[in-house]
KEVOTI-745740 format. One record per atom (N, C-alpha, C): x, y, z; residue in one letter; atom name. Coordinates in steps of 0.02 Angstrom, whole numbers, plus 50000, padded with zeros to 5 digits. Layout:
N
+-------+-------+-------+------+------+
!  east ! north !    up ! resn ! name !
+-------+-------+-------+------+------+
!     X !     Y !     Z !    a !   CA !
...
+-------+-------+-------+------+------+
***
This chain:
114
+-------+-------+-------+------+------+
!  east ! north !    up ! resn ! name !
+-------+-------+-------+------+------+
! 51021 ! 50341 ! 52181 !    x !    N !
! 50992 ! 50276 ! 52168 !    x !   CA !
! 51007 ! 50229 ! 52225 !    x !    C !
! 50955 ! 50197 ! 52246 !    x !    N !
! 50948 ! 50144 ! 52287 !    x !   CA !
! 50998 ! 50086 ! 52261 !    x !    C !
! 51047 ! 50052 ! 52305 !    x !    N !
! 51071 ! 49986 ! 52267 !    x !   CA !
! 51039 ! 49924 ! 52305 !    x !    C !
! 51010 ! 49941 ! 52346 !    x !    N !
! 50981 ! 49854 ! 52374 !    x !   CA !
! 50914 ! 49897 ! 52407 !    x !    C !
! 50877 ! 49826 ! 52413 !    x !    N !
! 50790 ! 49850 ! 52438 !    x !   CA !
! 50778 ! 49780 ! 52458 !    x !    C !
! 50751 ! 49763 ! 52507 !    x !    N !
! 50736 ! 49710 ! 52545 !    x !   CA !
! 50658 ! 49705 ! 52532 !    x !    C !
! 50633 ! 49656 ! 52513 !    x !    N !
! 50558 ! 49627 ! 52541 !    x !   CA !
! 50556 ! 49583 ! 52578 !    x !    C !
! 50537 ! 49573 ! 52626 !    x !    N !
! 50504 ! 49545 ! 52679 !    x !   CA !
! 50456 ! 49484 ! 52657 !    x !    C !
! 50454 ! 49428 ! 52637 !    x !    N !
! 50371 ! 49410 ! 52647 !    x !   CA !
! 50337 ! 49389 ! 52697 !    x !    C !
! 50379 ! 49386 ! 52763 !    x !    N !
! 50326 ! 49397 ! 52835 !    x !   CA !
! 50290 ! 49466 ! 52820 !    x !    C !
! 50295 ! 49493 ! 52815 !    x !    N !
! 50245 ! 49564 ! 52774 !    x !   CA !
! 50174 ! 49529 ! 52722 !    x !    C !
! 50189 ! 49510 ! 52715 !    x !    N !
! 50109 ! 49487 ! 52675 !    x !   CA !
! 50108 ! 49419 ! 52676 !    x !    C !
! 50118 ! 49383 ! 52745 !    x !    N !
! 50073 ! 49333 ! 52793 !    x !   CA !
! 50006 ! 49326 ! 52784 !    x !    C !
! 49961 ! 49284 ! 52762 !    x !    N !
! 49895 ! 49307 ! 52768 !    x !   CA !
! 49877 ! 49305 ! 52862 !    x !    C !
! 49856 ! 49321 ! 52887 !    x !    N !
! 49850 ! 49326 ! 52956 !    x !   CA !
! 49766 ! 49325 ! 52998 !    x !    C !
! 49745 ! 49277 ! 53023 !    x !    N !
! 49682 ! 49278 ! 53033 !    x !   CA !
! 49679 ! 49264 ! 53111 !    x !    C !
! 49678 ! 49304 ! 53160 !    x !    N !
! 49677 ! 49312 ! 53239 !    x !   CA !
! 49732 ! 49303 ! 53253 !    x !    C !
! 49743 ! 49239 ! 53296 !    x !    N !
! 49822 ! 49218 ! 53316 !    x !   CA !
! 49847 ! 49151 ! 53264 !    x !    C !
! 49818 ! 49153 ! 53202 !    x !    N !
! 49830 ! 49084 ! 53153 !    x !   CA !
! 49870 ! 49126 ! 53130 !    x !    C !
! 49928 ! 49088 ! 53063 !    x !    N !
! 49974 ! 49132 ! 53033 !    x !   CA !
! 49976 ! 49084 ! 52985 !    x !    C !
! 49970 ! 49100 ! 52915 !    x !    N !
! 49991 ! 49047 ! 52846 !    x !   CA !
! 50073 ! 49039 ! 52847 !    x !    C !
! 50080 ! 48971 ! 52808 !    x !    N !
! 50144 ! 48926 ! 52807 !    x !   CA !
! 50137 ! 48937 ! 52768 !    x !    C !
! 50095 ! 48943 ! 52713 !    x !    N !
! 50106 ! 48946 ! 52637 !    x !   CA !
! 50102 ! 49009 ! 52594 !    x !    C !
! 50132 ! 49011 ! 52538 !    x !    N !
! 50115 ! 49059 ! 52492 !    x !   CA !
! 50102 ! 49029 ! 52415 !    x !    C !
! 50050 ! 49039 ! 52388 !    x !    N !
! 50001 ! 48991 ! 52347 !    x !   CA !
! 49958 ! 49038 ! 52303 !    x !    C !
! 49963 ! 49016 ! 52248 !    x !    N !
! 49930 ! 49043 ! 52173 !    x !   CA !
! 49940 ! 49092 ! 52157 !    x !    C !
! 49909 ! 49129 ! 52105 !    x !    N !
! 49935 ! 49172 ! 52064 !    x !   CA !
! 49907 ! 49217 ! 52098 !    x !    C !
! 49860 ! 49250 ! 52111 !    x !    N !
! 49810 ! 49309 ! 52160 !    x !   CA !
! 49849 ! 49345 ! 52210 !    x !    C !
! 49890 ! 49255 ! 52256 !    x !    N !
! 49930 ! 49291 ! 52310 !    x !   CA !
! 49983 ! 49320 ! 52251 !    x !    C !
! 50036 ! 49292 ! 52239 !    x !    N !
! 50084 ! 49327 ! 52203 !    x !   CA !
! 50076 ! 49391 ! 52179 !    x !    C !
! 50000 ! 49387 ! 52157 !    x !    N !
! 50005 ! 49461 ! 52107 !    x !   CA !
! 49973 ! 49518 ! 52156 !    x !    C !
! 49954 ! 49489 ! 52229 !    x !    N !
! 49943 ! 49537 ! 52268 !    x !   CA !
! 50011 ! 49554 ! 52310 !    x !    C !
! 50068 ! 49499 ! 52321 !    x !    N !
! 50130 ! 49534 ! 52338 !    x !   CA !
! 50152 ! 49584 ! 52291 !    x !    C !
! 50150 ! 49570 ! 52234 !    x !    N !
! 50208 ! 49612 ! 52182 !    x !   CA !
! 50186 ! 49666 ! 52199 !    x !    C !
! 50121 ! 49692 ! 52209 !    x !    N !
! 50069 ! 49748 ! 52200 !    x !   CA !
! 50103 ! 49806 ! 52234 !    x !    C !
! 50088 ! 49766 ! 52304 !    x !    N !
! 50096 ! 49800 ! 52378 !    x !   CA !
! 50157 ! 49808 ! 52406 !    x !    C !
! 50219 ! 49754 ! 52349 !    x !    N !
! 50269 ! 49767 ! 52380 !    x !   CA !
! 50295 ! 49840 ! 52312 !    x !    C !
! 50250 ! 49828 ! 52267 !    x !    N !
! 50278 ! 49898 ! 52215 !    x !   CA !
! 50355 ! 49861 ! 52187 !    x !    C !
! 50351 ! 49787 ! 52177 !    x !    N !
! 50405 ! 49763 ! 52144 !    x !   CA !
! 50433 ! 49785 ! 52089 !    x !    C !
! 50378 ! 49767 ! 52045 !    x !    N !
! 50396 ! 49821 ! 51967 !    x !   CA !
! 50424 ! 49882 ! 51991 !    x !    C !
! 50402 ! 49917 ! 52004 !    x !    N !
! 50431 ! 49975 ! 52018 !    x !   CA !
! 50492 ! 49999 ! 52034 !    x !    C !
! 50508 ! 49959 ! 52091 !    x !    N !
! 50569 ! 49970 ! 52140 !    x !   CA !
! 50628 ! 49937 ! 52091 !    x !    C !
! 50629 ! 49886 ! 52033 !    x !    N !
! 50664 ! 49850 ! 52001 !    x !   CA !
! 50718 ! 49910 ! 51959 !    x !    C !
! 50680 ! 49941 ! 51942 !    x !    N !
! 50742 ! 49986 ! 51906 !    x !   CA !
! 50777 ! 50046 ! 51953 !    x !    C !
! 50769 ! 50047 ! 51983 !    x !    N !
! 50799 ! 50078 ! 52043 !    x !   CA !
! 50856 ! 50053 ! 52091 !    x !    C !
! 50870 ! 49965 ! 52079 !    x !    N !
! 50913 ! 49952 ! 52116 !    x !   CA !
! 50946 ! 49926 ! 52085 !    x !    C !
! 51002 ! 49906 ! 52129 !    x !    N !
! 51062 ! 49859 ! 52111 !    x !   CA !
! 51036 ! 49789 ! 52105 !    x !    C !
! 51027 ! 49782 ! 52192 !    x !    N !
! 51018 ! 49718 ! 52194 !    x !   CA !
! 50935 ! 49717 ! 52257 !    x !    C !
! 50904 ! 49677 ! 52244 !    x !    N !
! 50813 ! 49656 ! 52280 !    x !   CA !
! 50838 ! 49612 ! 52324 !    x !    C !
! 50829 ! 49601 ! 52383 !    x !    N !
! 50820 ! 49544 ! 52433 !    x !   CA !
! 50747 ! 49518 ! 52444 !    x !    C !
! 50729 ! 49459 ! 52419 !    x !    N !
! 50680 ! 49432 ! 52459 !    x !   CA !
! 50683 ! 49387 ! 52501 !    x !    C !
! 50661 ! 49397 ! 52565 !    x !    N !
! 50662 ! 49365 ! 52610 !    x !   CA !
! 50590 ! 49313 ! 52621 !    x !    C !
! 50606 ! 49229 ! 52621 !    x !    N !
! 50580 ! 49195 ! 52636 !    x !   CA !
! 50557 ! 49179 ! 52727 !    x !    C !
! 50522 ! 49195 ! 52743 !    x !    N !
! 50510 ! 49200 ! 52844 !    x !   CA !
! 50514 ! 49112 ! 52835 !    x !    C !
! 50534 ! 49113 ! 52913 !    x !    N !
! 50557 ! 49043 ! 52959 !    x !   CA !
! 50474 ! 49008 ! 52949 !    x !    C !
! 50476 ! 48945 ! 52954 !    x !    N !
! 50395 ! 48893 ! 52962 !    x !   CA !
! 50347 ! 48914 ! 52924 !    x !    C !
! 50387 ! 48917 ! 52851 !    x !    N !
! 50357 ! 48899 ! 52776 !    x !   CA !
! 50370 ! 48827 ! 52769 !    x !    C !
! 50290 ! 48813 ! 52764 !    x !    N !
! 50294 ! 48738 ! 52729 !    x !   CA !
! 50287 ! 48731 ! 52638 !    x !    C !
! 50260 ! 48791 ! 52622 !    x !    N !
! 50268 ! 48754 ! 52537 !    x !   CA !
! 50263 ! 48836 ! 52498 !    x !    C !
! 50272 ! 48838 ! 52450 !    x !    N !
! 50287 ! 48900 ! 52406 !    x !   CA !
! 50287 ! 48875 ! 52338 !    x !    C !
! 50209 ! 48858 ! 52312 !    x !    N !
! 50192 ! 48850 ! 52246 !    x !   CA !
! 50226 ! 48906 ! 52211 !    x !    C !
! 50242 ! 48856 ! 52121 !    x !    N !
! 50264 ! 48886 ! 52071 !    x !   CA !
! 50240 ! 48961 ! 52045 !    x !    C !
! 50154 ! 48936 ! 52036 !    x !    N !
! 50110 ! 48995 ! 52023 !    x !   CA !
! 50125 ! 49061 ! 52071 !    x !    C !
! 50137 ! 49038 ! 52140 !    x !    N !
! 50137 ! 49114 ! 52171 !    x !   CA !
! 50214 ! 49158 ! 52154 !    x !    C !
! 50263 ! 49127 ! 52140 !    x !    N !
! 50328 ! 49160 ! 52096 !    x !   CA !
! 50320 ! 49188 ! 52046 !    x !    C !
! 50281 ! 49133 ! 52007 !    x !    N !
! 50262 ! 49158 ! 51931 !    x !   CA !
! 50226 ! 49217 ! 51933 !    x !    C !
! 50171 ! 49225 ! 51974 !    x !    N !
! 50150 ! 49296 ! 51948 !    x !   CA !
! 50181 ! 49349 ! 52008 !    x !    C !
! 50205 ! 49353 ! 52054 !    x !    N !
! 50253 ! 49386 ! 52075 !    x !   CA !
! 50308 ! 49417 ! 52033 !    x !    C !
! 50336 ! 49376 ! 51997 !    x !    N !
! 50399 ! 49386 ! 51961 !    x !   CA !
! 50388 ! 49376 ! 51894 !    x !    C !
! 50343 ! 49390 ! 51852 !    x !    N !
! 50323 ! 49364 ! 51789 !    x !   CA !
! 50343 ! 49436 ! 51756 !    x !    C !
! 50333 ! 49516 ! 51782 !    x !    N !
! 50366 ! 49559 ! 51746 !    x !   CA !
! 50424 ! 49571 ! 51741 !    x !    C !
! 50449 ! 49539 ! 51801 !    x !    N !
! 50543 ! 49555 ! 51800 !    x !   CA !
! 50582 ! 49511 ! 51758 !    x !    C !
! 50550 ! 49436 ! 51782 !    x !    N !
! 50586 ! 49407 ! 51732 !    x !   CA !
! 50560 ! 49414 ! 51660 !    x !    C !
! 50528 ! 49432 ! 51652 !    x !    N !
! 50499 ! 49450 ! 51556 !    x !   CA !
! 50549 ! 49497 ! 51520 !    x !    C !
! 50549 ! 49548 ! 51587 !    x !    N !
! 50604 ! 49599 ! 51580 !    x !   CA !
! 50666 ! 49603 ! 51554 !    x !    C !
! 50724 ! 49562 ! 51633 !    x !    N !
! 50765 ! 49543 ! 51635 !    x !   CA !
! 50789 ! 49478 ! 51601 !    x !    C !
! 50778 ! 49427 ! 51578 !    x !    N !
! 50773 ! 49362 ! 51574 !    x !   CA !
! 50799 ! 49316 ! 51610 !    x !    C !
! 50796 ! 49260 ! 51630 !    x !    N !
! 50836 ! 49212 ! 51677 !    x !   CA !
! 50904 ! 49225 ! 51736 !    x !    C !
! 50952 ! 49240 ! 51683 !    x !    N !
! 51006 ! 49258 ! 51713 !    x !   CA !
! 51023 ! 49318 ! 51762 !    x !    C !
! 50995 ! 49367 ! 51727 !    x !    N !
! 51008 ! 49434 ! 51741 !    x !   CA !
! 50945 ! 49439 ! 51816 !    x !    C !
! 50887 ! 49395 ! 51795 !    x !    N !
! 50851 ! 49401 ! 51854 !    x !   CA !
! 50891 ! 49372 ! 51915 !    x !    C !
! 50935 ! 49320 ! 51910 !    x !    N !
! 50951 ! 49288 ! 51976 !    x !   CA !
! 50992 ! 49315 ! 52000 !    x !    C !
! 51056 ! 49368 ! 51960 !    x !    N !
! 51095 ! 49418 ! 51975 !    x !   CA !
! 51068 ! 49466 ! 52026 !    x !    C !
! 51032 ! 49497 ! 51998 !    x !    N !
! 50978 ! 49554 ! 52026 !    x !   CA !
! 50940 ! 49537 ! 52095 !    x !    C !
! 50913 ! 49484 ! 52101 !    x !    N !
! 50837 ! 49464 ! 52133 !    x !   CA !
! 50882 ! 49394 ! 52189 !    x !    C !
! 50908 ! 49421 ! 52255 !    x !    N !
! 50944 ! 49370 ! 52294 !    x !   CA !
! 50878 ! 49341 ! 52348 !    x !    C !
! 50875 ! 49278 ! 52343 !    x !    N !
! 50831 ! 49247 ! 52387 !    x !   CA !
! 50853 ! 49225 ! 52456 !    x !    C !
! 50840 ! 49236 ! 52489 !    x !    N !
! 50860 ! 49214 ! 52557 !    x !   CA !
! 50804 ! 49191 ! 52618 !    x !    C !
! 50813 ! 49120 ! 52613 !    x !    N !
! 50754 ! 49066 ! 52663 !    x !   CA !
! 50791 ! 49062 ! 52743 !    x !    C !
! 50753 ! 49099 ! 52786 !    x !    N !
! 50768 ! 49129 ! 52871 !    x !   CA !
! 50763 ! 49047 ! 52894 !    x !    C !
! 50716 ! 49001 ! 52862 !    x !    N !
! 50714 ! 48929 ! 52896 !    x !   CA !
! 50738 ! 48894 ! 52861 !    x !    C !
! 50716 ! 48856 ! 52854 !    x !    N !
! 50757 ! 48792 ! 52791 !    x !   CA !
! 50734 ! 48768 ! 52735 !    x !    C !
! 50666 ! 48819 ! 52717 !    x !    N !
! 50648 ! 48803 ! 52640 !    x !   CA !
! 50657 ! 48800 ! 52583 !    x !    C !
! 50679 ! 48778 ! 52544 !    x !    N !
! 50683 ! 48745 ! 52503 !    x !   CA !
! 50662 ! 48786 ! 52438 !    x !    C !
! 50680 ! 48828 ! 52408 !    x !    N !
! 50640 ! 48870 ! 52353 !    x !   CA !
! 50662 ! 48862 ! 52299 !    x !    C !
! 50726 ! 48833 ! 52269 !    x !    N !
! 50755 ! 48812 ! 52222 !    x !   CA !
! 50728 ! 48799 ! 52175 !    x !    C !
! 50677 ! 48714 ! 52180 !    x !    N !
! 50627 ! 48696 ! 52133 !    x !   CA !
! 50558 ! 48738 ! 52104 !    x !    C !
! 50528 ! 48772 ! 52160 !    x !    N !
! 50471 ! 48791 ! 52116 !    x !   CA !
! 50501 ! 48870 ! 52067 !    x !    C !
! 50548 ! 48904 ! 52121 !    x !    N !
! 50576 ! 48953 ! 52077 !    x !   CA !
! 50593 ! 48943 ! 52002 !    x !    C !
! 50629 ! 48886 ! 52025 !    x !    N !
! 50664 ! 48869 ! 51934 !    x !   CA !
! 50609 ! 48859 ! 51890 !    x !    C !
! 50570 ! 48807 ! 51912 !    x !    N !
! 50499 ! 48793 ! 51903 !    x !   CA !
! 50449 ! 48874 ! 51862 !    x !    C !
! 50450 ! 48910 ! 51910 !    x !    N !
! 50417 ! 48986 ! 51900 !    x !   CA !
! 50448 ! 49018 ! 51827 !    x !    C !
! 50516 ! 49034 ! 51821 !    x !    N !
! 50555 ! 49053 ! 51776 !    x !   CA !
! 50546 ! 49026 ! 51712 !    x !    C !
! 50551 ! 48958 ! 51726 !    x !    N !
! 50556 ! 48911 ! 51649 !    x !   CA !
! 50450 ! 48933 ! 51613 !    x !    C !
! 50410 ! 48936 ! 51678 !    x !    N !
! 50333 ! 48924 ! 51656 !    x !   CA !
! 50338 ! 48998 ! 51632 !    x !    C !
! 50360 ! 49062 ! 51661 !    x !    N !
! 50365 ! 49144 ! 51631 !    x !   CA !
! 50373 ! 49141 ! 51561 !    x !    C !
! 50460 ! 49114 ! 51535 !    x !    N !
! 50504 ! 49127 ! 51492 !    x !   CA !
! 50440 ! 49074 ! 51432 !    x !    C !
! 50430 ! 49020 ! 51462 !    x !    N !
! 50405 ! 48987 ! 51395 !    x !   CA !
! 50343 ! 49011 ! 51367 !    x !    C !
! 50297 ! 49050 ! 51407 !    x !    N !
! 50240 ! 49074 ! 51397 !    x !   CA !
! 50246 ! 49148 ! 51358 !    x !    C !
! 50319 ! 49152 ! 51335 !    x !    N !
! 50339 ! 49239 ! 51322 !    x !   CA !
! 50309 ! 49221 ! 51248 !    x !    C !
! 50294 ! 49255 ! 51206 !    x !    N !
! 50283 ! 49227 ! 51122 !    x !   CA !
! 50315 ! 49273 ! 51085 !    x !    C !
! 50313 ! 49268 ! 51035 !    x !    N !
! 50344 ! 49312 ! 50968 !    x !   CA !
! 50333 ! 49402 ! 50980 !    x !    C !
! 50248 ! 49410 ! 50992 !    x !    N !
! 50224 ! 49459 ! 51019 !    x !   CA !
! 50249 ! 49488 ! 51086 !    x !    C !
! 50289 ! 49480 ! 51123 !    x !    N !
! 50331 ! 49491 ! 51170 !    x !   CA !
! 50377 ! 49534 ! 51152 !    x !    C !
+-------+-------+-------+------+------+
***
């Protein structure tokens, strides 16, 4: 068993010639990282997930966490996700708020049927 696995998200940059996105935004992107990075997947296999935030990010909407991370934390719940799932920003962004933000919009949307 794997105990740590790194994602990258300079890896799924959207990238158009020599332009490069600052942002990562809505649910589509998110649910096309989780996809490609095979997040679900890799989750029960490790100890501990690194995601790496790349340097000259200007903003990182709620929605793109939320559906990124909407099976793990459904999974895991709150705590156990932040144990598990270590974030680490290469520049100086700021991910605190929409993360928490992401978690609280997952957990409250869970229902009985869950």
């Amino acid at each position: 068993m794997e105990t740590n696995t790194v994602i990258n998200l300079e890896d799924f940059r959207v990238k158009e010639g020599k332009k490069i996105s600052k942002v990562f935004t809505g649910r589509d992107r998110g649910r096309f990282v989780r996809e490609k990075s095979k997040l679900d997947e890799m989750e029960p296999c490790n100890e501990t997930i690194e995601i790496i935030i790349p340097e000259n990010i200007y903003s990182i909407n709620p929605s793109f966490f939320e559906e990124l991370f909407v099976n793990v934390v459904k999974k895991l719940g709150k705590e156990a996700f932040l144990k598990k799932f270590k974030i680490t920003s290469v520049g100086d962004y700021d991910f605190e708020k929409p993360l928490n933000e992401a978690i609280e919009r997952i957990l409250r949307s869970k229902t009985a049927l869950d």
